[in-house]
C-alpha positions as CSV (number, residue, x, y, z in Angstrom):
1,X,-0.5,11.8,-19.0
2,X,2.5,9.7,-18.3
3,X,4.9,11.4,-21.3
4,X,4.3,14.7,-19.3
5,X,5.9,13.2,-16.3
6,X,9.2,14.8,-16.3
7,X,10.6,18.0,-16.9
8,X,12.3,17.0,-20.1
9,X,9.7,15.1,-21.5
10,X,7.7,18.0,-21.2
11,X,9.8,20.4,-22.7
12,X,10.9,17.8,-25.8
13,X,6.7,17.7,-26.6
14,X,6.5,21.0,-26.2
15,X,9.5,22.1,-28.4
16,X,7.3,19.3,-31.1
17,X,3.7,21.0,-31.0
18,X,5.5,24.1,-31.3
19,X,7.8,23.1,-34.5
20,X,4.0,21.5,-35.7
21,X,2.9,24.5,-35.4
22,X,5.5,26.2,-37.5
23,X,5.1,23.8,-40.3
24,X,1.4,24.5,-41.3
25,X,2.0,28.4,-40.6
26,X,4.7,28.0,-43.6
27,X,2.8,26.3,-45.5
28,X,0.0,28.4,-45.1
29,X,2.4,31.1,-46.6
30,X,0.8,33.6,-44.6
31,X,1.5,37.8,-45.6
32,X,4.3,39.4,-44.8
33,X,4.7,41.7,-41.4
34,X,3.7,45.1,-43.1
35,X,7.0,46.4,-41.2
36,X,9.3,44.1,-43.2
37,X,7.0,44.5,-46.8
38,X,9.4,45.4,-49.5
39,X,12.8,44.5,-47.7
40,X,15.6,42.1,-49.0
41,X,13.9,40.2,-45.8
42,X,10.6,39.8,-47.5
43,X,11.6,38.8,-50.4
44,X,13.6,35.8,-48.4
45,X,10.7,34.9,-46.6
46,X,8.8,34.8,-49.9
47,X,11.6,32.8,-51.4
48,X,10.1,29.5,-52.4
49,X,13.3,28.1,-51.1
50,X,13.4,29.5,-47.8
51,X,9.8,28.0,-47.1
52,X,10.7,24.4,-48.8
53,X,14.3,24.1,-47.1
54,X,12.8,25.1,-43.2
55,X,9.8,23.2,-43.6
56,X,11.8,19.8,-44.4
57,X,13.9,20.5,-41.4
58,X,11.3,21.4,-39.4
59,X,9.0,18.0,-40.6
60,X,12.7,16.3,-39.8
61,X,13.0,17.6,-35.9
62,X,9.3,16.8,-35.8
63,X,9.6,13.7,-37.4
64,X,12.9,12.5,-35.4
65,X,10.5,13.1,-31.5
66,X,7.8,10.7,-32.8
67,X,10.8,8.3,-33.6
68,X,11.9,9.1,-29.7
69,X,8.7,8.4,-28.6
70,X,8.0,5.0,-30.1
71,X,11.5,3.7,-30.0
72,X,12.8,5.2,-26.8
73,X,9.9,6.8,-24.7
74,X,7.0,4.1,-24.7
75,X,9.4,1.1,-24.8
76,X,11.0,2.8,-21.8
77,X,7.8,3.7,-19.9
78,X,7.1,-0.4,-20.4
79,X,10.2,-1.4,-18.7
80,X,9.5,1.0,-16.0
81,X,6.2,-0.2,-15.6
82,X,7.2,-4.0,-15.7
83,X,10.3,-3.6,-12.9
84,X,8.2,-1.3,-10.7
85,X,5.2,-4.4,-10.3
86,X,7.9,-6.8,-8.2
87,X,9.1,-4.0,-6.2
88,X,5.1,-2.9,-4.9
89,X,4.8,-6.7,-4.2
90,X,7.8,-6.2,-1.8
91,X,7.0,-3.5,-0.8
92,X,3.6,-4.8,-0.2
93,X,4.0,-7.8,2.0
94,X,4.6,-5.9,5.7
95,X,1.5,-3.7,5.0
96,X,-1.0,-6.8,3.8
97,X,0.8,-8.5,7.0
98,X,-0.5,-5.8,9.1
99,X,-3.7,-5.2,7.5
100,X,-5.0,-8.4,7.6
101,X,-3.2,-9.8,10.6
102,X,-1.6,-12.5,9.0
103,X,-0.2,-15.2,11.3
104,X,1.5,-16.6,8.2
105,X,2.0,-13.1,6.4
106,X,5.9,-13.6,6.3
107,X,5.2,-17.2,4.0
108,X,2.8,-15.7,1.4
109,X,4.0,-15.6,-1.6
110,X,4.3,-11.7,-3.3
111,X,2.4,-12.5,-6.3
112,X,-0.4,-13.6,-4.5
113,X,-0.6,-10.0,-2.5
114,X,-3.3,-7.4,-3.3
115,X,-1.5,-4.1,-4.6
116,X,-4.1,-2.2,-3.5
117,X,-2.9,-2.4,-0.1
118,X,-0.8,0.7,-1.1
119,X,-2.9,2.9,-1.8
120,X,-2.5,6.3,-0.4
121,X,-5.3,7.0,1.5
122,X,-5.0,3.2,3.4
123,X,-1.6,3.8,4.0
124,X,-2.5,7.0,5.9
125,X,-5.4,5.5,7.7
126,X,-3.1,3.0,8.9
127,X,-0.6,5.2,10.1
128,X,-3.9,7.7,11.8
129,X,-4.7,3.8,13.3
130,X,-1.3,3.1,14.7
131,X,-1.2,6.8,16.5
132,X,-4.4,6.7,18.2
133,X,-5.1,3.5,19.1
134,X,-2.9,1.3,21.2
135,X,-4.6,-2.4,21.2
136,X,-2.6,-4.0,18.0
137,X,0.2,-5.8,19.2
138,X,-0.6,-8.5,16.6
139,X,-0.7,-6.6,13.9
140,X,2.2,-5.1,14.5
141,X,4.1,-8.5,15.7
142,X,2.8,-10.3,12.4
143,X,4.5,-6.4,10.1
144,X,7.3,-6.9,11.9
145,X,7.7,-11.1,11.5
146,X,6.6,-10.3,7.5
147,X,9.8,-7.1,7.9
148,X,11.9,-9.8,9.1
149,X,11.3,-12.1,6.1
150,X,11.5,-9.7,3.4
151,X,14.2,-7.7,4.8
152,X,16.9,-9.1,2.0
153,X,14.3,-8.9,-0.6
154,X,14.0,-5.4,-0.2
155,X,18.5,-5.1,-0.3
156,X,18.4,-7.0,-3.2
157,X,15.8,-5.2,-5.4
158,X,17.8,-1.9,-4.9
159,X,19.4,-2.6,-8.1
160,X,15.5,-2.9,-9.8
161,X,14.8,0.5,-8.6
162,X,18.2,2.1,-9.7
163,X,17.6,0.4,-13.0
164,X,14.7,3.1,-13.0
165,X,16.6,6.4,-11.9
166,X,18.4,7.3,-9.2
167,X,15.4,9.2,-7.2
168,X,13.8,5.6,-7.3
169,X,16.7,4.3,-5.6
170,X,16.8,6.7,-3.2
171,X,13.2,6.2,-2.3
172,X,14.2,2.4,-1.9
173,X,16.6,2.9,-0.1
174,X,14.7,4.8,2.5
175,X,12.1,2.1,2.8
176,X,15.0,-0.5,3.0
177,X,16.6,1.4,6.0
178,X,12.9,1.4,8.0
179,X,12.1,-2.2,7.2
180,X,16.3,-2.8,8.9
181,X,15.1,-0.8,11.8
182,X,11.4,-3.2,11.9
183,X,13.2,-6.1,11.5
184,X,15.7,-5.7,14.1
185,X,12.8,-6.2,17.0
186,X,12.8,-9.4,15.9
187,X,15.7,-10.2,18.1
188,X,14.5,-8.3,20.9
189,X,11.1,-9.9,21.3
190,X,10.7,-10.5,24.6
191,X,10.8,-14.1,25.9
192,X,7.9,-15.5,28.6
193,X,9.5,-17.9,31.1
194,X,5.8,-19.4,31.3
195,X,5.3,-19.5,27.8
196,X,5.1,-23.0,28.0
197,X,1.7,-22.7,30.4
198,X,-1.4,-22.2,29.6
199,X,-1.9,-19.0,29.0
200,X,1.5,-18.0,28.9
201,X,1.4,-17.7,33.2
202,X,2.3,-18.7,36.0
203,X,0.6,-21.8,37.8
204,X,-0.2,-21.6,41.8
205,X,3.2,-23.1,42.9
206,X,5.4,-21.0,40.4
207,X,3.9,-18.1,42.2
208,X,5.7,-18.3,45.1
209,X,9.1,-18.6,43.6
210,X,10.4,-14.8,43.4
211,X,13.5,-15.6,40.9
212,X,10.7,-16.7,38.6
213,X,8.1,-13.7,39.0
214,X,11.0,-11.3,39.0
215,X,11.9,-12.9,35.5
216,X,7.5,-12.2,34.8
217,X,7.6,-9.4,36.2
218,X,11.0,-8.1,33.6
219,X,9.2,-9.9,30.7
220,X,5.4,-8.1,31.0
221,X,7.3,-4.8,31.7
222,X,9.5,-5.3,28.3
223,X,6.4,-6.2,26.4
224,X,4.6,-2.9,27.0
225,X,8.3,-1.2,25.6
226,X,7.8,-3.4,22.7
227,X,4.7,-3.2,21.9
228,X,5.2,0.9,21.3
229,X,8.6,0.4,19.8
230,X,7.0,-1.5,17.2
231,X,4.2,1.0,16.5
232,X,7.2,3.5,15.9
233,X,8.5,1.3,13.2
234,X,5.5,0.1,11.7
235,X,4.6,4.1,10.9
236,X,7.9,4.5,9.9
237,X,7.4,1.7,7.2
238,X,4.3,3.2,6.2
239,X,5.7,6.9,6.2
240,X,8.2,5.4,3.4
241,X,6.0,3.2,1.5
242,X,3.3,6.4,1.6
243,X,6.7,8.6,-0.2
244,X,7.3,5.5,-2.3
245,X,4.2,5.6,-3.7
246,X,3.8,9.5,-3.9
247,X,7.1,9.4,-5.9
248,X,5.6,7.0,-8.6
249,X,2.6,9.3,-9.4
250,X,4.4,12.8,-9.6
C-alpha cells in the first residue's frame, strides 16, 4: 500500500488508528483500573468532562490526518505518479534500443516506448545476457547510438526527479553519469578505411598496399576493444536503471 511507503507516512497512520482506537474505548466508558477505584483519579476519569473534552481532541487529530491525506498525501502521490511516467520513457529508450535492436532506436519517439521494458527481472536477464554471451555488437552499437541521443534528455529531467525527493535525484543522477560514460563511445567508434566496399573490406589490389592493411589491421583490432567496452557500459546502464526502478517500489 503506497501510503505505507515511507517511514513517516507510516508512523502519521499509525499514530491515527491508534487515536481511533482511543476514541471508541472512551466512549465505551469502560470500568475503572480496580488499582485507581475510589481515587481523586477515578473520579476524573469518570468526569463527564474529561471524556467529552479528550474525545473532541482526539476526533480533531483524527480528523486533521484524513484532511492530510486527501489534501496533501493523495494529491501528492498523483504528482509523483504523473512526473515519474516521462522519466521511465527516458529512461526507457537505451534498453528498448537494445532489446529489440533498433537501427532507428535513437529517433523513436518516448511515448511510443513499451514501459515494460523495465521491468526487473528483464533488466537482469539482460545484464546475465551481456556477461555471458559475446555476439551482440548491434545491440550494443544501436544502446549506445539511443545513449547518445538521449544523453541531454536525461541532464535535463534531473530537475523532474528532484521535484520528487532528493533520493530520486540521486538515483538520476547515477543513471545520468552511466548513460555520459555509454555515450562517450560514440566518438570512439572505430572508423573502416574500406567502409566504402562491399563488405566493409578490402578488394584484391588494396591488399597489397601495407599503409592500407596496417590502417585494417588497427581498425579490426580496435573493434574487438569496443565491442567489450560497450558491453561494460551497456551493464552499467542496466545496473542503474535495475536501482532506479528498485528505488520506486521500496
Amino acid at each position: 500500500m503506497w501510503v505505507w511507503r515511507e517511514v513517516r507516512e507510516r508512523c502519521l497512520l499509525s499514530a491515527a488508528i491508534g487515536i481511533l482506537v482511543l476514541v471508541v474505548l472512551i466512549n465505551l466508558k469502560l470500568p475503572v483500573w480496580h488499582l485507581l477505584d475510589g481515587g481523586q483519579a477515578a473520579a476524573f476519569l469518570r468526569a463527564e468532562a474529561t471524556a467529552s473534552v479528550t474525545s473532541d481532541l482526539l476526533v480533531g487529530l483524527f480528523s486533521a490526518y484524513m484532511f492530510y491525506v486527501i489534501i496533501e498525501l493523495i494529491p501528492r502521490h498523483r504528482k509523483e505518479q504523473l512526473t515519474l511516467k516521462p522519466l521511465n520513457m527516458i529512461a526507457a529508450a537505451v534498453v528498448d534500443a537494445y532489446e529489440s535492436t533498433k537501427v532507428f532506436g535513437h529517433e523513436t519517439p518516448i511515448t511510443s516506448i513499451d514501459l515494460a521494458v523495465l521491468d526487473v527481472k528483464r533488466l537482469k536477464a539482460h545484464k546475465n545476457e551481456l556477461v555471458i554471451k559475446k555476439n551482440n555488437l548491434l545491440k550494443v552499437k544501436f544502446a549506445m547510438e539511443t545513449g547518445h541521443s538521449r544523453y541531454p534528455d536525461f541532464q535535463h529531467a534531473l530537475a523532474m526527479a528532484a521535484s520528487i525527493s532528493p533520493e530520486h535525484a540521486l538515483s538520476w543522477l547515477v543513471l545520468t553519469d552511466k548513460i555520459r560514460l555509454l555515450a562517450e563511445q560514440y566518438e570512439q567508434w572505430p572508423v573502416n578505411p574500406f567502409c566504402e566496399n562491399h563488405l566493409g573490406k578490402p578488394d584484391h589490389e588494396q591488399c597489397e598496399d601495407a599503409k592500407l592493411m596496417e590502417a585494417y589491421h588497427t581498425y579490426q583490432k580496435d573493434m574487438e576493444s569496443i565491442e567489450g567496452t560497450l558491453r561494460l557500459r551497456v551493464v552499467e546502464v542496466i545496473e542503474a536503471t535495475i536501482f532506479w526502478m528498485q528505488h520506486q517500489a521500496s
